[in-house]
N, C-alpha and C positions, 0 to 999 in steps of 0.2 A: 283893778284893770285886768282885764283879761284878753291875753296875747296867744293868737293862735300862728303855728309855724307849719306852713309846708314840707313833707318832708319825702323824698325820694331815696328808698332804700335800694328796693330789688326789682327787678323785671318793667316796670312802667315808665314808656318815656316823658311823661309829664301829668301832674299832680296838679289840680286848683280844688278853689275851694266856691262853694254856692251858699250864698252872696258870697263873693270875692274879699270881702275884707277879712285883713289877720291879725286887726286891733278891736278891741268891744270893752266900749268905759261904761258901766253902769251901778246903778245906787242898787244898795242889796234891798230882796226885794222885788227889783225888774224884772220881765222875763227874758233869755235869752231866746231869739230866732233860731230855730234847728239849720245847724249846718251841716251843708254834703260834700261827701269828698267822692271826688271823682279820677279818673287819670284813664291815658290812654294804652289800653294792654288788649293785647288778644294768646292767649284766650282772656276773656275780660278777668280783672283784678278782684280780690278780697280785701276788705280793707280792718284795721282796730284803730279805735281812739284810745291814745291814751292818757292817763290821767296827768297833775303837775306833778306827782311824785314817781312817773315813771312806771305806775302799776296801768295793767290793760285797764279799759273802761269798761267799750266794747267791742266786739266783734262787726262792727257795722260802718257802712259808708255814711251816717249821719250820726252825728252828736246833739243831743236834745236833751238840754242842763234844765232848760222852763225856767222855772223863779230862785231865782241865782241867790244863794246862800253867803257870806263871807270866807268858806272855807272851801268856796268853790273859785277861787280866787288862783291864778298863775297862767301856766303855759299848758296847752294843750295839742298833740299834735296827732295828725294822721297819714298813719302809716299802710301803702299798698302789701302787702305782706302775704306771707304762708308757702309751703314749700311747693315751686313751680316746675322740678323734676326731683327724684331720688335716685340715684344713683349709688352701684356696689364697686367694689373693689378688693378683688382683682373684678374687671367687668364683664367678666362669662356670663349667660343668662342658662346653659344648659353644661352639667359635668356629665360625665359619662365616665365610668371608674370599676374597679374592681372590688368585688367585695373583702375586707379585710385593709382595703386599699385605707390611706386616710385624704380625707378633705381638706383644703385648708381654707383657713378661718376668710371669711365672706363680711367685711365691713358695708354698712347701709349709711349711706351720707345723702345728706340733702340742703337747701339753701333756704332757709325759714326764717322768719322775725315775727315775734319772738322766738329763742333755741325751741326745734323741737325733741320732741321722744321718740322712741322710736321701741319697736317690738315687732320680732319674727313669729311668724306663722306655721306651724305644722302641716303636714299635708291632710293630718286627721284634723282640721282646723282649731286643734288647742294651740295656746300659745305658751313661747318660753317665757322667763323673765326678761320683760323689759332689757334691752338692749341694743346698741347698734350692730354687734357682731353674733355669727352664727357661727357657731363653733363645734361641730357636729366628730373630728378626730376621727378613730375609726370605725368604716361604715359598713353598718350590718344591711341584710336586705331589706329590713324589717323598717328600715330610714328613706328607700327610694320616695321619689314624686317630688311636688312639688312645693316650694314654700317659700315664704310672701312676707317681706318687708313693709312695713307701715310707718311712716313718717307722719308725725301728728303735732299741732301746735292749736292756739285757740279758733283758729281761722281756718283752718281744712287739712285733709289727710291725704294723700298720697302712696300708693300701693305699689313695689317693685316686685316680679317674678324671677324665683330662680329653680329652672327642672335642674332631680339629682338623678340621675340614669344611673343603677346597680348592676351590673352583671356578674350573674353567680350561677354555677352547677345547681344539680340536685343534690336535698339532703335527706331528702326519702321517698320512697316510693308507694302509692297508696292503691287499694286497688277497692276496688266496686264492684257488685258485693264485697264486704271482706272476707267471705267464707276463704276457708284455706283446705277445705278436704270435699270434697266431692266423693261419689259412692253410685250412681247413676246406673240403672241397666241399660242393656246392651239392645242399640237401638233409638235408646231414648236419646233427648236433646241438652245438653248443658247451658244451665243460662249465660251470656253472655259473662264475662270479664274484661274490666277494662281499669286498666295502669293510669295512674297519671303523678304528675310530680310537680313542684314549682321551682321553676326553670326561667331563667333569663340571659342570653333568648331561649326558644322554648325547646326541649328536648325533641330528644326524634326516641323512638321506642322498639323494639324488639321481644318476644318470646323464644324463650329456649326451653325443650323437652329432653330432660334426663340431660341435659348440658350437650344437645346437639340443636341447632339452627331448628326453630318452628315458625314461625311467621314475622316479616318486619312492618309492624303496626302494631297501634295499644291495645286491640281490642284480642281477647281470644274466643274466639267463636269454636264447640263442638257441635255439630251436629249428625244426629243418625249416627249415634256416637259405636264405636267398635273397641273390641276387646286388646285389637293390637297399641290402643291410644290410652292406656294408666301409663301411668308416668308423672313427674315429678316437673312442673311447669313453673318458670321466673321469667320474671320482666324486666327487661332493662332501660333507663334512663339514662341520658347521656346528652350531652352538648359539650362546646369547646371548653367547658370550664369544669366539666367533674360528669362521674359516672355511679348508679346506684342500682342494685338489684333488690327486688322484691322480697316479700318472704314468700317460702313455697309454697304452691297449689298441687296438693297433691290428689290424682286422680285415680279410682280405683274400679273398674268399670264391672258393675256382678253381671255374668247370665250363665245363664240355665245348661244342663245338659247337651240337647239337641238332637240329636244325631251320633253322640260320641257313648252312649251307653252298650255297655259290652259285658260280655263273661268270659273268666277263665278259670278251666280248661275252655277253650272253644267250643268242643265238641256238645250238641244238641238232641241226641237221641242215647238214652241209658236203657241197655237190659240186663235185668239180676232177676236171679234165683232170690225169693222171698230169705232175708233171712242173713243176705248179703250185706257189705255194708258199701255204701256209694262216698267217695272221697268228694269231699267240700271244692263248691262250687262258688267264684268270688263274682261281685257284679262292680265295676267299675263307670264312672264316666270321671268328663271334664266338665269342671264347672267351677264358681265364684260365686260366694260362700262356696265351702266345700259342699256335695250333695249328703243327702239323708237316702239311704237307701230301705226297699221293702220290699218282699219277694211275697206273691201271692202263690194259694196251694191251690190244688186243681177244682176247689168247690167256691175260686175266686172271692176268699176269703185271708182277710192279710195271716201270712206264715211267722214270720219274724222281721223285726224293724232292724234289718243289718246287711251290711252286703256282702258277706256270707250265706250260704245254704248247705247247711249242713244237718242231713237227714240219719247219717252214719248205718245202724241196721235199719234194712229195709221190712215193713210190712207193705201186706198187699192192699193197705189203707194207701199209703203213700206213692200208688201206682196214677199216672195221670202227670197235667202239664206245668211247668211253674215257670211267672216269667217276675223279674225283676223291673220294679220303676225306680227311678232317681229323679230326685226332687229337691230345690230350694228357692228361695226367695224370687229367685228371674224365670222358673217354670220348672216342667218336670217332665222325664221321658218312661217311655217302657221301649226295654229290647225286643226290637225287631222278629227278635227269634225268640222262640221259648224251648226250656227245657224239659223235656217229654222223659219222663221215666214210665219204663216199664217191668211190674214185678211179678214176674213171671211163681206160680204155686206150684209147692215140690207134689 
């Protein structure tokens, strides 16, 4: 004999069966008619059979024995089933917390027949060990977003959300390019730099030159760069929760001469008696690299590589004009003026 029992666990308010009967006598051998279980549920129901001994059968609204064995003999029932919400506890769906703060432990419950399992979700979609709790203690940033309960049994699964909102300062500061020294002539343009951090919420940013206020934004723009702008450049990060600075960008601007090539003594016109001796003549400018200095002789042939000129006794070879250029990496001058000796024969 074989006795089939209506059975009403969870969510449906009523359970029959198709054909209606819940007794079936038959010689082993026969075949049994597939029964369906049906019930009234919205959203509609899932349903398992189960066997006489209490183990699932199947997962399905119909049972379909066919040619009935003697060990297929007992009670057989269907059950509307699987978990129809999951719910957490405490029941926040979103934390908002500080970093270092801790969380506390997040239980995932749900209403299932059969018991189900249950397993948390990472936000990187790995999962923990099987469990109904998330136990996460205390939180790095590294833990924000979101992650997702799963409630699972033979008959269907069920997925809860829970956002972890981190708020945390900066823990360093990165910058793009990451050059850290610059060397640029005078004139030229600096490629852009630009700070940035991870920040929650997001920093606001700042540049300071040689530790005085230079721009509030991330970005450092030089251009048509000038000699008064070396200097020693940091970025600052900052939000309500912590403050970081940069490592230095140090800038060192070269140029050339220009206009600042000079002699001393001053004085531009020299007369001696052949034989005399003319006191050294120094050639200066400004410049970044230092300059290289070279004084040409009156047959505009280089004299000496110095910025000195020192002729000391005079012959009347060394009669005629000599001027001094300065030169290095960002350009090169000659003075304005030149040096006119004249060596007069006894």
């Amino acid at each position: 004999m074989i006795e089939l029992n209506k059975v009403f666990e969870y969510g449906p308010s009523t359970v029959t069966l198709s054909p209606p009967d819940t007794t079936y006598t038959r010689t082993e051998g026969d075949t049994l008619p597939n029964l369906t279980c049906t019930a009234d549920c919205r959203p509609g129901c899932t349903f398992v059979w189960t066997k006489p001994e209490d183990t699932n059968l199947t997962a399905s609204a119909v049972l379909s024995l066919g040619q009935l064995d003697r060990s297929e003999h007992g009670t057989y029932k269907c059950t509307a089933v699987g978990p129809d919400t999951v719910t957490r506890s405490p029941p926040d769906t979103t934390y908002t917390t500080t970093e270092g703060d801790a969380l506390p432990d997040i239980t995932c419950t749900a209403d299932c027949r059969p018991g189900c399992t249950f397993v948390w979700t990472r936000p990187d979609n790995t999962n923990f060990p099987a469990s109904a709790v998330l136990s996460l203690g205390q939180l790095d940033r590294s833990e924000r977003g979101t992650y997702r309960c799963t409630a699972r049994n033979v008959v269907r699964e069920l997925t809860t959300a829970t956002s972890v909102i981190i708020l945390y300062g900066p823990s360093a500061v990165s910058l793009t390019p990451s050059t850290t020294s610059y060397t640029p002539i005078e004139g030229h343009t600096l490629p852009t730099v630009t700070c940035s951090s991870d920040c929650n919420p997001v920093c606001t940013y700042s540049w300071t030159k040689d530790g005085q206020s230079h721009t509030t934004r991330s970005d450092l723009q030089l251009t048509n760069i000038q000699r008064g702008q070396t200097g020693v450049y940091r970025c600052t990060a900052s939000n309500t929760y912590g403050i970081q600075t940069s490592s230095d960008v140090s800038v060192s601007v070269n140029y050339g001469p220009g206009t600042s090539t000079s002699i001393s003594p001053p004085g531009t016109n020299y007369t001696r008696t052949e034989g005399d001796t003319l006191s050294d003549i120094t050639c200066t400018a400004d410049c970044r690299p230092g300059c290289t200095f070279v004084w040409t002789k009156p047959d505009n042939t280089n004299f000496t590589a110095s910025a000195v000129l020192s002729l000391g006794q005079l012959d009347r070879s060394e009669h005629g004009m000599y001027r001094c250029t300065a030169g290095n990496v960002a350009g090169e001058s000659t003075t304005t003026t030149s040096v006119i000796v004249t060596v007069q024969c006894k």
